[in-house]
ZALO-825785 format. One line per 4 residues: number of its first residue (from 1); their letters; for each residue x, y, z of C-alpha. Coordinates in Angstrom, 1 decimal, always signed. Layout:
<rs>
NUM = a = X/Y/Z  ... .
</rs>
This chain:
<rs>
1 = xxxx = +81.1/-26.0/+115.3  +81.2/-27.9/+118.8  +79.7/-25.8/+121.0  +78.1/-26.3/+124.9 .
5 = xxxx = +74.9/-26.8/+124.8  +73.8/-24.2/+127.3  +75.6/-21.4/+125.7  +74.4/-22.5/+122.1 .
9 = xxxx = +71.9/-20.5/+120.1  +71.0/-20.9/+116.5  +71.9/-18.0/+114.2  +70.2/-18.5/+110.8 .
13 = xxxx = +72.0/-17.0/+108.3  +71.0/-13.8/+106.5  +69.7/-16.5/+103.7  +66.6/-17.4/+106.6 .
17 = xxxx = +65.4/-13.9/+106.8  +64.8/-13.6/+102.8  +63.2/-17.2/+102.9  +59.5/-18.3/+102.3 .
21 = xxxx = +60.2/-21.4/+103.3  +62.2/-23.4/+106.1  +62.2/-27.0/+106.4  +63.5/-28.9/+110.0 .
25 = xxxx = +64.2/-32.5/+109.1  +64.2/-34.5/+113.1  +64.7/-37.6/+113.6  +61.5/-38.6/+115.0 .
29 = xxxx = +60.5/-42.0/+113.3  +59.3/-43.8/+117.1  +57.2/-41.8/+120.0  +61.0/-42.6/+121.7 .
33 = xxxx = +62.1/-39.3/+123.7  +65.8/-37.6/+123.6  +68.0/-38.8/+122.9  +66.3/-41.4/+120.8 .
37 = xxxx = +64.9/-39.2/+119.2  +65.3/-35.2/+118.3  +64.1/-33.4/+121.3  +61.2/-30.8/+121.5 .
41 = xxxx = +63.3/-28.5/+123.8  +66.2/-28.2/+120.6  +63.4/-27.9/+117.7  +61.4/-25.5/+119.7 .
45 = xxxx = +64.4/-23.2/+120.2  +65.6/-23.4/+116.6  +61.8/-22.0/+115.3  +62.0/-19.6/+117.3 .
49 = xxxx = +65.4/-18.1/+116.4  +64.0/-18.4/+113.0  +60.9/-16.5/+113.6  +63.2/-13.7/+115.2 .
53 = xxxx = +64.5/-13.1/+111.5  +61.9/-14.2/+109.7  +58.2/-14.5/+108.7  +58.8/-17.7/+106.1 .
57 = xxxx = +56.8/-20.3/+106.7  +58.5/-23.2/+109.0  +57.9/-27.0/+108.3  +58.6/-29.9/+110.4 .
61 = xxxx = +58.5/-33.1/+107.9  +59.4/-36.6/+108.8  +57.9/-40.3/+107.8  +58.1/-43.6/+110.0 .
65 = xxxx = +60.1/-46.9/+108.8  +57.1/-48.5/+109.0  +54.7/-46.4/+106.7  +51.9/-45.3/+109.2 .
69 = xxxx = +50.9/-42.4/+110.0  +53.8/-39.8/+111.8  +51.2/-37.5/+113.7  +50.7/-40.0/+116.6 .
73 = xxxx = +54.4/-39.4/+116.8  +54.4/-35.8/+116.5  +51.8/-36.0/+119.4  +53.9/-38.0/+121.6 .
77 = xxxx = +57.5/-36.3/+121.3  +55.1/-33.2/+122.2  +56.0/-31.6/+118.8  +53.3/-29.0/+118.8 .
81 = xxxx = +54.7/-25.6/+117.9  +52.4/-23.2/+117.0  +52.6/-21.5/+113.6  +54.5/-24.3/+112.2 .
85 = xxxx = +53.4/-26.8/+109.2  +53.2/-30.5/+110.5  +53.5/-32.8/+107.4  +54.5/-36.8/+106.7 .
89 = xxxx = +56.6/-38.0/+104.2  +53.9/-40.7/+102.6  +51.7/-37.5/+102.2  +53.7/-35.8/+99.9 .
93 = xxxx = +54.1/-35.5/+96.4  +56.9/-37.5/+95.6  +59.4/-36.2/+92.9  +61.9/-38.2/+91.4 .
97 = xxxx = +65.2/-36.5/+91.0  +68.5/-37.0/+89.5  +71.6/-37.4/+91.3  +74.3/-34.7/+90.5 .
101 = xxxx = +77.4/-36.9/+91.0  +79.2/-37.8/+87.5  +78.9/-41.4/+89.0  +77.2/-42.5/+91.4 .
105 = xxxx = +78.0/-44.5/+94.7  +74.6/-46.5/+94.8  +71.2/-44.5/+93.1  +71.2/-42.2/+90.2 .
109 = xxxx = +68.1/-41.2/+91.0  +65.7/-41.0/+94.5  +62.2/-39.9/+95.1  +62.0/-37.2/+97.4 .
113 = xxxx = +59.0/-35.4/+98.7  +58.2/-32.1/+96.3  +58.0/-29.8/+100.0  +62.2/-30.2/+100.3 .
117 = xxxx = +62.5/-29.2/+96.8  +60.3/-26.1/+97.2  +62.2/-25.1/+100.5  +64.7/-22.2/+100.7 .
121 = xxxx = +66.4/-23.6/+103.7  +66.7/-27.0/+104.6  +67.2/-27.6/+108.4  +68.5/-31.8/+109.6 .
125 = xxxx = +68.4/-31.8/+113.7  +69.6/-35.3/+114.9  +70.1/-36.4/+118.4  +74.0/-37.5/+119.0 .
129 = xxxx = +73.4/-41.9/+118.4  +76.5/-44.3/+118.0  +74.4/-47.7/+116.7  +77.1/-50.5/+116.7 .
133 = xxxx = +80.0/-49.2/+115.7  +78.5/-46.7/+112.9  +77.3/-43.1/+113.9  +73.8/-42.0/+113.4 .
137 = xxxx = +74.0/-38.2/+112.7  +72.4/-35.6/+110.4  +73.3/-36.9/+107.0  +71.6/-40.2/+108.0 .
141 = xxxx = +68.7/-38.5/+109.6  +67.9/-37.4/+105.8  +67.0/-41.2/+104.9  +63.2/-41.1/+106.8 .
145 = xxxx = +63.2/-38.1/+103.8  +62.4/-41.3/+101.6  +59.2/-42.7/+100.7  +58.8/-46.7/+102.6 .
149 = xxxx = +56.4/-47.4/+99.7  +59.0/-47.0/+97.1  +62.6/-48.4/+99.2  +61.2/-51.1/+101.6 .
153 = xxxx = +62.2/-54.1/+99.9  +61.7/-57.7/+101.1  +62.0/-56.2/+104.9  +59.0/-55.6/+106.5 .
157 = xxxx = +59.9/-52.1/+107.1  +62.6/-49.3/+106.9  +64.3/-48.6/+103.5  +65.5/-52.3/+102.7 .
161 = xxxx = +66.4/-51.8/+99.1  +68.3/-48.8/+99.6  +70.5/-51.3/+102.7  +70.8/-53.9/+100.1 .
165 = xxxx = +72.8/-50.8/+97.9  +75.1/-50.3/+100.8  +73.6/-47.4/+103.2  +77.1/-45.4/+103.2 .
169 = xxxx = +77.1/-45.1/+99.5  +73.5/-44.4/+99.6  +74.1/-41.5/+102.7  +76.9/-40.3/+100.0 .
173 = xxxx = +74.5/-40.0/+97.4  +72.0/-38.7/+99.4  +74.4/-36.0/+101.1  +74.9/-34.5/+97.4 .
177 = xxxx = +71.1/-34.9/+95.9  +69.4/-33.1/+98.9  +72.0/-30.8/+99.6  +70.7/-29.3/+103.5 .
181 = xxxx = +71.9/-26.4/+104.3  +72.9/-26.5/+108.0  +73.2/-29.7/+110.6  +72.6/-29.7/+114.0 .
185 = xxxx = +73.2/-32.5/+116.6  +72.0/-32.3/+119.9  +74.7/-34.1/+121.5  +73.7/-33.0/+125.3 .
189 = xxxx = +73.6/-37.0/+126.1  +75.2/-40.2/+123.0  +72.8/-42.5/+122.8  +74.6/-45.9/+122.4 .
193 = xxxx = +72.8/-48.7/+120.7  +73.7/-52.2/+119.8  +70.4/-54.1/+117.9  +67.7/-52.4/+119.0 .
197 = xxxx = +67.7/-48.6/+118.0  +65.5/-48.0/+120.5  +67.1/-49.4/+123.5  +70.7/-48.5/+124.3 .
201 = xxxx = +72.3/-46.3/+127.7  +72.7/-43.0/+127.7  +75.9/-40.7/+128.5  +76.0/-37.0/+129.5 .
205 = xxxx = +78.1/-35.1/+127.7  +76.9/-31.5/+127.3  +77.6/-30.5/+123.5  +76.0/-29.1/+120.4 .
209 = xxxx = +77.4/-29.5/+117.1  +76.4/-26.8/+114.2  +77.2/-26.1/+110.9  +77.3/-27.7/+107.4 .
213 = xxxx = +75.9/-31.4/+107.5  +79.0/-33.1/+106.2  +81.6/-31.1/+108.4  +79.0/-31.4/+111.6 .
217 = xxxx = +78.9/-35.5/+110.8  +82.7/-35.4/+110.6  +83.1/-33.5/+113.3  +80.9/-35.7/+115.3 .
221 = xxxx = +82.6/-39.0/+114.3  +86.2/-38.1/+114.8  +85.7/-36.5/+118.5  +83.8/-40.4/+119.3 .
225 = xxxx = +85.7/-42.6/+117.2  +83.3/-44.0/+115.6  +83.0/-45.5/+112.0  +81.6/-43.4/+109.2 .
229 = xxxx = +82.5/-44.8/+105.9  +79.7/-42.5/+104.2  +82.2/-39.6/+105.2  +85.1/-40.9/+103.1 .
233 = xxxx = +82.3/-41.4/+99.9  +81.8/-37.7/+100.3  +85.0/-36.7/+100.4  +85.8/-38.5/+97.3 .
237 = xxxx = +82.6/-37.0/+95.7  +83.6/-33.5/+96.3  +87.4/-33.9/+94.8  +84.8/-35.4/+91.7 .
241 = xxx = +82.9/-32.1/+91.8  +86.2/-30.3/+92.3  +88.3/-31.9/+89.6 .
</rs>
């Protein structure tokens, strides 16, 4: 699951090469390079691992916190693969679906863009970010997955409502409603961040995690020490499942 970043290589899974569709979820919501944001170098080698195994067709999908367009962005992270389907969030059909929790943490129900729905593998590539005290890793990257237009609230941007719920029992929810198959971190540097999101300092430290999004996110909090109450929500949601 923790791996060194210049001996990783994504596998997909036997499910990949019977897919007809693949989904990459970055976190690319500001023109803000690695590790601010999801590098090009990580995505780039993870489509074309795919396209080793298989012919589906790849999507790259992400939306902004402020509800403009995301192709400037695209442009200036350099996210120009070819053969790959660009898309943003606010373009999308939006669906509305339930929450499969008995109860739920914060939302019984979220509106989520029909092209996740219709995917066969759902791919969420975050860079390794510690904001405050809280981690930022690839269950949280799923949030941008929202439509701004239906969440934003009072706030001028970004998913105000859904922060007014409580964002870790939102993540919860979230983590069980869009159920992604595989999360990657590109933990080669930790971004740390105290206000600002976009301004923080950088440490090197070499690592990839890989594997299923909850273990990946656990994983990624216990070897920093950092506080992920969203964890402990889906731990209790699984012993509801299980019980």
């Amino acid at each position: 699951m923790i791996f060194e970043a210049s001996e990783f290589v994504f596998r997909p899974p036997s499910l990949v090469s019977r897919a007809r569709r693949v989904l990459i979820k970055p976190n690319a919501g500001h023109p803000v390079p690695y590790p601010v944001s999801t590098s090009r170098e990580t995505i780039n080698a993870i489509i074309e691992n795919i396209k080793q195994v298989s012919d589906a067709d790849i999507i790259i999908l992400e939306g902004t916190p402020s509800g403009e367009s995301i192709y400037p962005i695209y442009q200036a992270l350099g996210y120009d693969f070819p053969r790959v389907l660009m898309l943003d969030v606010r373009d999308c059909i939006w669906v509305e679906v339930e929450n499969p929790l008995p109860h739920a943490f914060a939302a019984a129900t979220f509106w989520v863009p029909n092209v996740v729905l219709s995917s066969d593998y759902l791919i969420s590539v975050a860079p390794f970010r510690i904001l405050g005290k809280s981690g930022s890793f690839s269950v949280k990257n799923l949030l941008s997955l929202l439509p701004i237009s239906k969440y934003k609230g009072e706030a001028l941007e970004g998913w105000g409502t859904l922060y007014e719920l409580g964002i870790d029992k939102v993540l919860a929810d979230l983590y069980f409603t869009l159920p992604f198959d595989s999360g990657i971190i590109d933990a080669r540097q930790k971004f740390f961040g105290i206000d600002d999101p976009l301004q923080g300092r950088t440490e090197q430290y070499g690592k990839i995690f890989a594997g299923e999004p909850y273990e990946v996110d656990r994983e990624a909090a216990q070897t920093s020490g950092v506080e992920a109450e969203y964890l402990k929500l889906i731990e209790a949601g699984k012993a509801e499942f299980e019980s």
